[in-house]
Short mmCIF file of the C-alpha atoms (twelve columns), coordinates in Angstrom:
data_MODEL
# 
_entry.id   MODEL 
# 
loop_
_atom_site.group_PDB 
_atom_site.id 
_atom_site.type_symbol 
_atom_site.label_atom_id 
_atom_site.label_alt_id 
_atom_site.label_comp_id 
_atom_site.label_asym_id 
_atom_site.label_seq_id 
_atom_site.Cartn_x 
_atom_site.Cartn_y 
_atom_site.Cartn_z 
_atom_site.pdbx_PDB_model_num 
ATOM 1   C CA . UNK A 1   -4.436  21.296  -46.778 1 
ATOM 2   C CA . UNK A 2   -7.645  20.362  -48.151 1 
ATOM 3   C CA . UNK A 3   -7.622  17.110  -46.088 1 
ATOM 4   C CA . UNK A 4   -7.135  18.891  -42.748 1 
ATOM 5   C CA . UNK A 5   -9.347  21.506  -43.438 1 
ATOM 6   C CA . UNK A 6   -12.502 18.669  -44.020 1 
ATOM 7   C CA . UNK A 7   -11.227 17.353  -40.705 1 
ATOM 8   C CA . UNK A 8   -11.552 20.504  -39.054 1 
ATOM 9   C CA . UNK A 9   -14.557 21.211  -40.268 1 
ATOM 10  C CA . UNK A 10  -16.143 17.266  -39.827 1 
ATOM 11  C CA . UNK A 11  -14.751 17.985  -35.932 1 
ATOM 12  C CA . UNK A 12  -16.580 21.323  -35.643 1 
ATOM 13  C CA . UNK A 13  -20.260 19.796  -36.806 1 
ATOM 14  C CA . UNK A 14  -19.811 16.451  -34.562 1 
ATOM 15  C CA . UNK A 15  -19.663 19.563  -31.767 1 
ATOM 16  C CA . UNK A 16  -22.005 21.806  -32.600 1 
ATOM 17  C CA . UNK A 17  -24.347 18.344  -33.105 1 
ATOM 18  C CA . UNK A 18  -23.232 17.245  -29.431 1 
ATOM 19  C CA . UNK A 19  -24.135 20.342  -28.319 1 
ATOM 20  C CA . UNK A 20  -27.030 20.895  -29.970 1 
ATOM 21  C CA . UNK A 21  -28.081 17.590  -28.525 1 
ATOM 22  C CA . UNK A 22  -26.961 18.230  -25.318 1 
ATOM 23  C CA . UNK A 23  -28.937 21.769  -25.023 1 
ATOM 24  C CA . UNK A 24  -31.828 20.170  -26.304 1 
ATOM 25  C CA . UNK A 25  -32.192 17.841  -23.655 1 
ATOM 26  C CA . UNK A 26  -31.077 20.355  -21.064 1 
ATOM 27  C CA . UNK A 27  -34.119 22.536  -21.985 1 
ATOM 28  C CA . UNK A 28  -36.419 19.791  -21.883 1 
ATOM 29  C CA . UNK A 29  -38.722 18.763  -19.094 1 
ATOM 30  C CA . UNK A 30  -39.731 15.222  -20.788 1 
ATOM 31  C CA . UNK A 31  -37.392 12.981  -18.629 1 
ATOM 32  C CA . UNK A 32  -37.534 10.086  -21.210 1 
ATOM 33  C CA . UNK A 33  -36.663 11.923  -24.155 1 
ATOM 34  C CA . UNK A 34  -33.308 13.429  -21.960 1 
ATOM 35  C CA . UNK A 35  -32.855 9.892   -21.006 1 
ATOM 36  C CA . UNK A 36  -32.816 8.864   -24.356 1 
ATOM 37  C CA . UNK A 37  -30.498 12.045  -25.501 1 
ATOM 38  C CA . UNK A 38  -27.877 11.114  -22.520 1 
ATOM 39  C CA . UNK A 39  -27.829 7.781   -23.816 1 
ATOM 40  C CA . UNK A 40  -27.136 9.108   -27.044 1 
ATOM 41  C CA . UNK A 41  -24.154 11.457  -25.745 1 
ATOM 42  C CA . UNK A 42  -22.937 8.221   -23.632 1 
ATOM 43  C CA . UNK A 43  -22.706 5.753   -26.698 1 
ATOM 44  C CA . UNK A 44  -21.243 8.756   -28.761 1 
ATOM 45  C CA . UNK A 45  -18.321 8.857   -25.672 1 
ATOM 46  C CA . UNK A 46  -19.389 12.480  -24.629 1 
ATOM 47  C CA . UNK A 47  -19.033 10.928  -20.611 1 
ATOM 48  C CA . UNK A 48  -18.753 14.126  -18.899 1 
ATOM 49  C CA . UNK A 49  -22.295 15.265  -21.071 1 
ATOM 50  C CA . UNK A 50  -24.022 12.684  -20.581 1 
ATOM 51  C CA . UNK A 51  -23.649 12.337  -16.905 1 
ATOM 52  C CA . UNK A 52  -24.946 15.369  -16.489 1 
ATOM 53  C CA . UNK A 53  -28.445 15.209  -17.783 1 
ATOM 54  C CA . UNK A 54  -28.138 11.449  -15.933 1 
ATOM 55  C CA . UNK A 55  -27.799 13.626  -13.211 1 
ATOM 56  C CA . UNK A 56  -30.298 15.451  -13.775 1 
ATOM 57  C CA . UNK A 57  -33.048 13.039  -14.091 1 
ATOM 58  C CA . UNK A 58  -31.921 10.425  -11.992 1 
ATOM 59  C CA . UNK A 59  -34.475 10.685  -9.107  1 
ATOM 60  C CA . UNK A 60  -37.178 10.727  -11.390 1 
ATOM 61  C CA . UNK A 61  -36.504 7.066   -12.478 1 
ATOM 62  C CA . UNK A 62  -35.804 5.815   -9.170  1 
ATOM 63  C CA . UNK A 63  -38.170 2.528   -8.822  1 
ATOM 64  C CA . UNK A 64  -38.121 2.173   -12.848 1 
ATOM 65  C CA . UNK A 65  -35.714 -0.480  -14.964 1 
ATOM 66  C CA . UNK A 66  -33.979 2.981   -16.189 1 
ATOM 67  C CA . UNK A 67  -32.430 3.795   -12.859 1 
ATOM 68  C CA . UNK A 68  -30.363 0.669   -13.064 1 
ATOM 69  C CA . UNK A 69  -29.225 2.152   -16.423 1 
ATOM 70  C CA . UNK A 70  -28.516 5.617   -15.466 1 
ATOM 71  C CA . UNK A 71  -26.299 4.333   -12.136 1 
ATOM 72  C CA . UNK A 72  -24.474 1.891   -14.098 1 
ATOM 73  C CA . UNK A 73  -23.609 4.413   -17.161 1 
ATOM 74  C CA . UNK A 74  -22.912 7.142   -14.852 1 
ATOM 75  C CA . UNK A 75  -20.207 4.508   -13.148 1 
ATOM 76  C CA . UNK A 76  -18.650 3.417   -16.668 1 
ATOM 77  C CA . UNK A 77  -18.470 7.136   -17.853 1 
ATOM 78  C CA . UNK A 78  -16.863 8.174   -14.980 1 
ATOM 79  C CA . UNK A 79  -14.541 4.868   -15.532 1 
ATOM 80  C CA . UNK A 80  -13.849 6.086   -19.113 1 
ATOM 81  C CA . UNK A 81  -13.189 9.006   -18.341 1 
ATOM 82  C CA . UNK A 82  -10.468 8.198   -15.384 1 
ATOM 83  C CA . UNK A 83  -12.359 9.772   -12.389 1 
ATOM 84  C CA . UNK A 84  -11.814 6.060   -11.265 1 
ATOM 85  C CA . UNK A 85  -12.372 6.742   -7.312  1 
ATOM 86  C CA . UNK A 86  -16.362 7.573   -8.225  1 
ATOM 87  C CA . UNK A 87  -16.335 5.057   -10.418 1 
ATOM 88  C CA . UNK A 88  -15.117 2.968   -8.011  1 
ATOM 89  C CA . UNK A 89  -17.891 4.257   -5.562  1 
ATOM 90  C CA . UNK A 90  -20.525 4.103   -8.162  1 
ATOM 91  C CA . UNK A 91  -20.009 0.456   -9.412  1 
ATOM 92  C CA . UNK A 92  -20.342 -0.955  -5.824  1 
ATOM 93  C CA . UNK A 93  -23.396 1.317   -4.938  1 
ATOM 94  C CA . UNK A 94  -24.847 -0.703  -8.234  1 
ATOM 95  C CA . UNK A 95  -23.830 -4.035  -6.991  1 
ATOM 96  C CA . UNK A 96  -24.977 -2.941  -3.452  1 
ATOM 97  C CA . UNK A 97  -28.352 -1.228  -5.119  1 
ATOM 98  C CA . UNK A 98  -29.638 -4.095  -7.712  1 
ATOM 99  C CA . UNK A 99  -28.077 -7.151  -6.496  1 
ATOM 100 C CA . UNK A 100 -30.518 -9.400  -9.622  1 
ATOM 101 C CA . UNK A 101 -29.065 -7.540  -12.073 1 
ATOM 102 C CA . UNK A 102 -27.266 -9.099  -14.538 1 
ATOM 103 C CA . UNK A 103 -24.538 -6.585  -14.407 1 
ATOM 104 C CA . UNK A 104 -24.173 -7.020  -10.682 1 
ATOM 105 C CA . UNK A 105 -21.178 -9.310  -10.746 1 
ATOM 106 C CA . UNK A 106 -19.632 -7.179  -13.649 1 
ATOM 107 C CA . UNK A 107 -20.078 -3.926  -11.518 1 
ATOM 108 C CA . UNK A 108 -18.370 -5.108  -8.257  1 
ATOM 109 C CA . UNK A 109 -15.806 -6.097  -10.379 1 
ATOM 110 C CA . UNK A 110 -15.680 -2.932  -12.030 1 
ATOM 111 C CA . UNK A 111 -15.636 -1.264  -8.936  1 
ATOM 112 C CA . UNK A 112 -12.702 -2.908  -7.465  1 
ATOM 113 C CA . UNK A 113 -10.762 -2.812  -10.958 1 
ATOM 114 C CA . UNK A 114 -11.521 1.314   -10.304 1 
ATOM 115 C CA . UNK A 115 -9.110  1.176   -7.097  1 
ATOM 116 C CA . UNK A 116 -6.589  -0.900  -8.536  1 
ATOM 117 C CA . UNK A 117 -6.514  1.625   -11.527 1 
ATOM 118 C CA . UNK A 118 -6.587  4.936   -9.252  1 
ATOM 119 C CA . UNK A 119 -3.473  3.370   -7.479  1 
ATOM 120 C CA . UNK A 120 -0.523  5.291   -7.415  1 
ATOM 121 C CA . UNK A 121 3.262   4.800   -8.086  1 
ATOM 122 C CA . UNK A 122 5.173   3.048   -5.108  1 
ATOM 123 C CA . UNK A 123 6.562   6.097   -3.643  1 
ATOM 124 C CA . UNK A 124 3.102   8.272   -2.904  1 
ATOM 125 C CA . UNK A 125 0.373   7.640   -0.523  1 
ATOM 126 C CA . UNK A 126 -0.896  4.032   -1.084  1 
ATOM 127 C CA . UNK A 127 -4.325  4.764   0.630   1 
ATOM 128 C CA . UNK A 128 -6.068  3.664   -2.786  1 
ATOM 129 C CA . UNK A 129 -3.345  0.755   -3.308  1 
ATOM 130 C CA . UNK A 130 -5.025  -0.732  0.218   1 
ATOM 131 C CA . UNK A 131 -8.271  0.040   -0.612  1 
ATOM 132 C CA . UNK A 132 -8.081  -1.405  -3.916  1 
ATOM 133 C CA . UNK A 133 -6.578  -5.055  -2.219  1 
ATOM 134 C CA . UNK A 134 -9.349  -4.852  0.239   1 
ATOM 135 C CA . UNK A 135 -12.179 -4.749  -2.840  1 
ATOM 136 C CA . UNK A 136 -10.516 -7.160  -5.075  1 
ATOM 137 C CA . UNK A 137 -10.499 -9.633  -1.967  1 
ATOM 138 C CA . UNK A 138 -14.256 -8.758  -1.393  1 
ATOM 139 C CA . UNK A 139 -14.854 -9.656  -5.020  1 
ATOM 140 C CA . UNK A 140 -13.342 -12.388 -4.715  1 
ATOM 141 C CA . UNK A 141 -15.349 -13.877 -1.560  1 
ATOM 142 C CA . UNK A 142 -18.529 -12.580 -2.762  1 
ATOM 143 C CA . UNK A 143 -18.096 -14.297 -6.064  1 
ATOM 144 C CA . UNK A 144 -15.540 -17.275 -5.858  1 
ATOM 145 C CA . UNK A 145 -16.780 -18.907 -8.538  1 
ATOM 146 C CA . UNK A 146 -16.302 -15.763 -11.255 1 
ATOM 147 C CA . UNK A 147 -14.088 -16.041 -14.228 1 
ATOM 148 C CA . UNK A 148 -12.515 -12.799 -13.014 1 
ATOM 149 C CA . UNK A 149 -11.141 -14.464 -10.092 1 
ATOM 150 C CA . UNK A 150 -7.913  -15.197 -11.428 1 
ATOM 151 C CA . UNK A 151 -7.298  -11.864 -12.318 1 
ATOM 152 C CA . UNK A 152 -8.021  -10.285 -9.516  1 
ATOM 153 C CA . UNK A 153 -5.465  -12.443 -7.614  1 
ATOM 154 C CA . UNK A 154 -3.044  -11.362 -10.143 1 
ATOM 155 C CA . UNK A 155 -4.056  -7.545  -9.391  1 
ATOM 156 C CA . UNK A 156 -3.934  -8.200  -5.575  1 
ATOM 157 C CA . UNK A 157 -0.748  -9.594  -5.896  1 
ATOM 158 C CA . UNK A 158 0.913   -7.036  -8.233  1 
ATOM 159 C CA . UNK A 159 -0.140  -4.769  -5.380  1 
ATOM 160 C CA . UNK A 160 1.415   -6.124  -2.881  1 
ATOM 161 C CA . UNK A 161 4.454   -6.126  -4.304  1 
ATOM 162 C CA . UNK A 162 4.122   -2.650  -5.171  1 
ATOM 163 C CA . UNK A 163 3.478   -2.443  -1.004  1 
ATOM 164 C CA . UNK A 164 6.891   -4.316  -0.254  1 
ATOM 165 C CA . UNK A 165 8.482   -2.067  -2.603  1 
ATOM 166 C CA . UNK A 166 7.431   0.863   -0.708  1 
ATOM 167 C CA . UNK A 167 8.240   -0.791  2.617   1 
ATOM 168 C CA . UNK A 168 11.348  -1.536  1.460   1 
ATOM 169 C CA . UNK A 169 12.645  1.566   0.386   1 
ATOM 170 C CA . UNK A 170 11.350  3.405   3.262   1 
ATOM 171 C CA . UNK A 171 13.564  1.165   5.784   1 
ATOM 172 C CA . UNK A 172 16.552  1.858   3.425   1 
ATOM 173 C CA . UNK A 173 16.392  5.521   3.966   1 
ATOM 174 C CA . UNK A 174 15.856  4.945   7.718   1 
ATOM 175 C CA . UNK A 175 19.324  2.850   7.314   1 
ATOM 176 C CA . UNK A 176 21.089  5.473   5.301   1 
ATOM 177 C CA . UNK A 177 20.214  8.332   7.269   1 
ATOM 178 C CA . UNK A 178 21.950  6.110   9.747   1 
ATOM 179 C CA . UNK A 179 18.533  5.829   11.896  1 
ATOM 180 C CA . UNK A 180 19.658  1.837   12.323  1 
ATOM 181 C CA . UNK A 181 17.302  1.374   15.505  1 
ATOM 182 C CA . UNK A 182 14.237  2.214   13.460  1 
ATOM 183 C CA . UNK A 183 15.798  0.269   9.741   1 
ATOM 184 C CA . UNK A 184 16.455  -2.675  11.921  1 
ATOM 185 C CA . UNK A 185 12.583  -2.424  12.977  1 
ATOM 186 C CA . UNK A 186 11.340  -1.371  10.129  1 
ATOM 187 C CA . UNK A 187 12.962  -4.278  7.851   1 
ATOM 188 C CA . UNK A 188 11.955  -6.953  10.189  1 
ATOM 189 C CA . UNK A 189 8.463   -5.756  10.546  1 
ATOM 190 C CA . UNK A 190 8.617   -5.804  6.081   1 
ATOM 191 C CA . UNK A 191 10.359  -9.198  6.385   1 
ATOM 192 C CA . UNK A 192 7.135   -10.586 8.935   1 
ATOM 193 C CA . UNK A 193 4.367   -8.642  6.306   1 
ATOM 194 C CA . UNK A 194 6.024   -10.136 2.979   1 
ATOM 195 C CA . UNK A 195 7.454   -13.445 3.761   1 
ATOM 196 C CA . UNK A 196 7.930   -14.235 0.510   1 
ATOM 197 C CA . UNK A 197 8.856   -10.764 -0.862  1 
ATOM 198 C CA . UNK A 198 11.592  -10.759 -3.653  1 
ATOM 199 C CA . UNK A 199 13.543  -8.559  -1.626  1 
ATOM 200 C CA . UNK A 200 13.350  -10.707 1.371   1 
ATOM 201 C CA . UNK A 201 17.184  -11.927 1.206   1 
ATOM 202 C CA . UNK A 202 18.409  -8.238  1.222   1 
ATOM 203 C CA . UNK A 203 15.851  -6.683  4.041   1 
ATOM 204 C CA . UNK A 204 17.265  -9.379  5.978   1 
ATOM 205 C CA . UNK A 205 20.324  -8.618  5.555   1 
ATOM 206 C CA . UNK A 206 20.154  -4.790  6.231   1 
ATOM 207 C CA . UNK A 207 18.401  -6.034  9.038   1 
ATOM 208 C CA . UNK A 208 21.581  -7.437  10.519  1 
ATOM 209 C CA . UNK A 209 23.365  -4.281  9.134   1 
ATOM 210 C CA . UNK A 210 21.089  -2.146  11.439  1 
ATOM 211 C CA . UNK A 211 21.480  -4.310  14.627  1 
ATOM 212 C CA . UNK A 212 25.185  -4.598  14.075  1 
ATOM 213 C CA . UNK A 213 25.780  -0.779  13.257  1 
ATOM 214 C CA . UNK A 214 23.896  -0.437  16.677  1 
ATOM 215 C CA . UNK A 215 25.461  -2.726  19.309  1 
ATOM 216 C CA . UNK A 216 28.750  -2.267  17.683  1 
ATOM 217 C CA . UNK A 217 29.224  1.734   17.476  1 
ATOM 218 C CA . UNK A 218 26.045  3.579   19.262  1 
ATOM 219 C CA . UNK A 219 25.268  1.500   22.331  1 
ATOM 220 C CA . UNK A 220 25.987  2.075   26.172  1 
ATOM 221 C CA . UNK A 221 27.670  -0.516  27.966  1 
ATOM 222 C CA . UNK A 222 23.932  -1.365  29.849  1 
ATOM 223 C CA . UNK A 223 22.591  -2.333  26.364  1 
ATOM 224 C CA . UNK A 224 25.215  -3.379  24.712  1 
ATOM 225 C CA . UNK A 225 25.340  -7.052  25.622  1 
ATOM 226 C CA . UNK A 226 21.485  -7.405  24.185  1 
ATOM 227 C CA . UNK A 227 21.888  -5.606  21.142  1 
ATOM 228 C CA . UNK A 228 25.096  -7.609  20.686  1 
ATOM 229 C CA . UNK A 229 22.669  -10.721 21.014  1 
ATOM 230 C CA . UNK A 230 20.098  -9.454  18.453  1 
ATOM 231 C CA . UNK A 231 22.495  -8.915  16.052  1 
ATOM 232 C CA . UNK A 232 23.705  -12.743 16.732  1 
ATOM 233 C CA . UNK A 233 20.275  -13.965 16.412  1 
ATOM 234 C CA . UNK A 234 19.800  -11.905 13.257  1 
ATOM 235 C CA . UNK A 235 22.849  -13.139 11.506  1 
ATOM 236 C CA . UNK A 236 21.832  -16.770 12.414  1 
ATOM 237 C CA . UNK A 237 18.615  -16.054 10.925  1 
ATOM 238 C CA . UNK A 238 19.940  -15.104 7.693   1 
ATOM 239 C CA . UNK A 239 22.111  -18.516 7.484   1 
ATOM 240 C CA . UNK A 240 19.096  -20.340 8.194   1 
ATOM 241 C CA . UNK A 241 17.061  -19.162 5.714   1 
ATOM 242 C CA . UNK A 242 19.730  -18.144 2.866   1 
ATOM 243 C CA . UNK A 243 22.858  -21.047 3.791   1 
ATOM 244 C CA . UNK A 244 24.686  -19.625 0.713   1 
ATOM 245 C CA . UNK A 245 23.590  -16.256 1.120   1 
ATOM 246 C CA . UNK A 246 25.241  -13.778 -1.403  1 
ATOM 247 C CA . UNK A 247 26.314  -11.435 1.484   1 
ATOM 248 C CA . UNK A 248 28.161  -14.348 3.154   1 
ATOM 249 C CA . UNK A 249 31.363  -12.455 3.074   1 
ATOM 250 C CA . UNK A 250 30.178  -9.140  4.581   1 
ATOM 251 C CA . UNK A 251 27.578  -11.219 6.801   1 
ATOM 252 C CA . UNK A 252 30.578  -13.478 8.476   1 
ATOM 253 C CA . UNK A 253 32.972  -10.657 8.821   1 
ATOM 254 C CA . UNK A 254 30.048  -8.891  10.984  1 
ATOM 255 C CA . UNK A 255 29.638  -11.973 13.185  1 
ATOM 256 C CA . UNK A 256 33.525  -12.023 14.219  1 
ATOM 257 C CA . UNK A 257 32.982  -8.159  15.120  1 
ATOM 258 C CA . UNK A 258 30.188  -9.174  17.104  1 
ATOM 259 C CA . UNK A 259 31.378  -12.244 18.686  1 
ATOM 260 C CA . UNK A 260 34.574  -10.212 19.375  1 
ATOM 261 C CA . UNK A 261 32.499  -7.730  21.233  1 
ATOM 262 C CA . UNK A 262 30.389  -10.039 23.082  1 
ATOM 263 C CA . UNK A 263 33.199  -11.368 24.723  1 
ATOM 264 C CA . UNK A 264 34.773  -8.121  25.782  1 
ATOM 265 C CA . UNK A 265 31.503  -6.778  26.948  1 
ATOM 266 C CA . UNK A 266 30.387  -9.645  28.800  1 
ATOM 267 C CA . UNK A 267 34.034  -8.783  30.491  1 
ATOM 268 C CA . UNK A 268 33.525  -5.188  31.021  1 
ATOM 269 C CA . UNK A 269 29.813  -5.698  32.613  1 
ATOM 270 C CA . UNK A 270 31.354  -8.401  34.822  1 
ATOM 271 C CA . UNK A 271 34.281  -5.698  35.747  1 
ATOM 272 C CA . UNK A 272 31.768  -3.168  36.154  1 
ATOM 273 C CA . UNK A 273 29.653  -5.311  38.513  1 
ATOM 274 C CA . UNK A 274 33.099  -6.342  40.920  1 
ATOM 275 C CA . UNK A 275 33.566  -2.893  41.079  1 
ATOM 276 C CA . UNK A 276 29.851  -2.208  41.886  1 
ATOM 277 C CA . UNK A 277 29.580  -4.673  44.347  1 
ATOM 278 C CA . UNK A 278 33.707  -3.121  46.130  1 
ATOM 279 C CA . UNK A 279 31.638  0.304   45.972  1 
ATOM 280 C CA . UNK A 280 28.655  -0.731  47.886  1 
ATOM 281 C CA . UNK A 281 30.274  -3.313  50.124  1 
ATOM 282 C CA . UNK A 282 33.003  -0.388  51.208  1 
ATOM 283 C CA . UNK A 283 30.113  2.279   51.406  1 
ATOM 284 C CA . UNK A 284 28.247  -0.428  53.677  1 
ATOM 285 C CA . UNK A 285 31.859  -0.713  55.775  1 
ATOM 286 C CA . UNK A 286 32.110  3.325   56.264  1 
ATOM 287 C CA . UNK A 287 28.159  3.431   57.302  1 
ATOM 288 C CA . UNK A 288 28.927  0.639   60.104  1 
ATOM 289 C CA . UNK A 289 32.371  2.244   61.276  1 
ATOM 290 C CA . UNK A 290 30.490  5.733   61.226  1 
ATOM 291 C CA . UNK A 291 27.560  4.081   63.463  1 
ATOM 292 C CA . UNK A 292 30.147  2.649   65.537  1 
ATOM 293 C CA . UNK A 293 31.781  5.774   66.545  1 
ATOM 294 C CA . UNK A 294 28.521  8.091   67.075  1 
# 
């Protein structure tokens, strides 16, 4: 009891001291004593505090070596404290703003590490996901020769994967919904993005599920013959690339189906066209035997 009660009370001084501290400053009109007060607040990890009186007096540094501490403090508290969009902002307005810095290199870093951290699960908007690839890549051209390199390839890449994942569980709803024109669009557009996606094997295989689906059981007779013919190509595709394929089975059975149905629609077009051609050649015989008798 005694123990938590010292705690409590060690807890409520290290506040009242912070914001005692932090009142002082606000009161004050000597900009280098709040400078020195934020700074204080900043090492003692009171972010939010200590960006404030940053705030505060940051035009009336601007030109001094303090500014490039204030922008660069402001960016890491907002970092620490997970506003990681500004911080994101913040760190490449640094980079962008004092170039000779030391901390240059650090910042763009920083700022591209901010994205990658603000980016959300697979299955929300992956605005920040794209925006964070695009910085790490800048990073990377703008300092090829950094030891961060490495790691940002390894945070681009862990990106795009979470990218393919989201690609390919949106074309899997398309395909259960049973919307097979847009899954079989959908997964071959994925399969052309992230050629070497883990999930490659099985988009291409829904792919032919989609095409197959559609020429076999919701096409006209007109477009039949073509879908029937994607479907072919798709299948031949998959035996290319994956020759012992783990959907062999289901993949093979689909290509009799298809084969089957090629044959018999190729049939019915070339029915359809003899009886075409009968029905225009005897419309053509009853205009010439009605001009003969006017």
């Amino acid at each position: 009891m005694f123990k938590k009660l010292s705690l409590v009370v060690l807890i409520g001084a290290s506040v009242m001291s912070c914001n005692k501290t932090y009142n002082k400053a606000m009161k004050s009109t000597d900009k280098d004593e709040i400078f020195t007060l934020a700074t204080q607040l900043y090492e003692d990890g009171k972010y939010d505090l200590a960006n404030e009186l940053y705030e505060k007096i940051s035009t009336s540094f601007v030109g001094t070596e303090k500014a490039a501490d204030i922008a660069y403090n402001m960016a890491q508290a907002n970092f620490n404290e997970k506003n990681f969009r500004l911080a994101g902002h913040q760190f490449k307005s640094f980079a962008g703003a004092y170039p000779m810095d030391a901390r240059a290199e650090e910042a763009l870093f920083k700022s591209a590490f901010s994205y990658y951290q603000d980016s959300p699960k697979y299955d929300l908007d992956q605005t920040s996901t794209y925006t964070a690839i695009s910085e790490l890549q800048s990073f990377i051209n703008t300092y090829p020769e950094s030891a961060h390199v490495s790691e940002a390839n390894n945070y681009i890449t862990e990106l795009r994967q979470k990218l393919e994942l989201k690609a390919y569980e949106i074309s899997k709803v398309y395909y259960k919904t049973m919307k097979y024109k847009a899954a079989a669009v959908s997964f071959d557009n994925m399969i052309d993005e992230y050629p070497d996606s883990k999930f490659r094997e099985e988009a291409m295989m829904y792919s032919l599920r989609s095409k197959a689906e559609l020429a076999l059981n919701f096409s006209r007779l007109e477009s039949k013959d073509l879908r029937l013919q994607e479907a072919r190509t798709q299948y031949l595709l998959l035996k290319r690339y994956y020759p012992e394929t783990k959907f062999k089975s289901e993949a093979d059975k689909l290509m009799e189906k298809i084969d089957k149905d090629i044959i018999e629609t190729k049939k019915a077009l070339a029915d359809l066209d003899i009886a075409r051609k009968a029905a225009e050649a005897s419309q053509a015989e009853a205009i010439k035997e009605q001009n003969n008798n006017k």
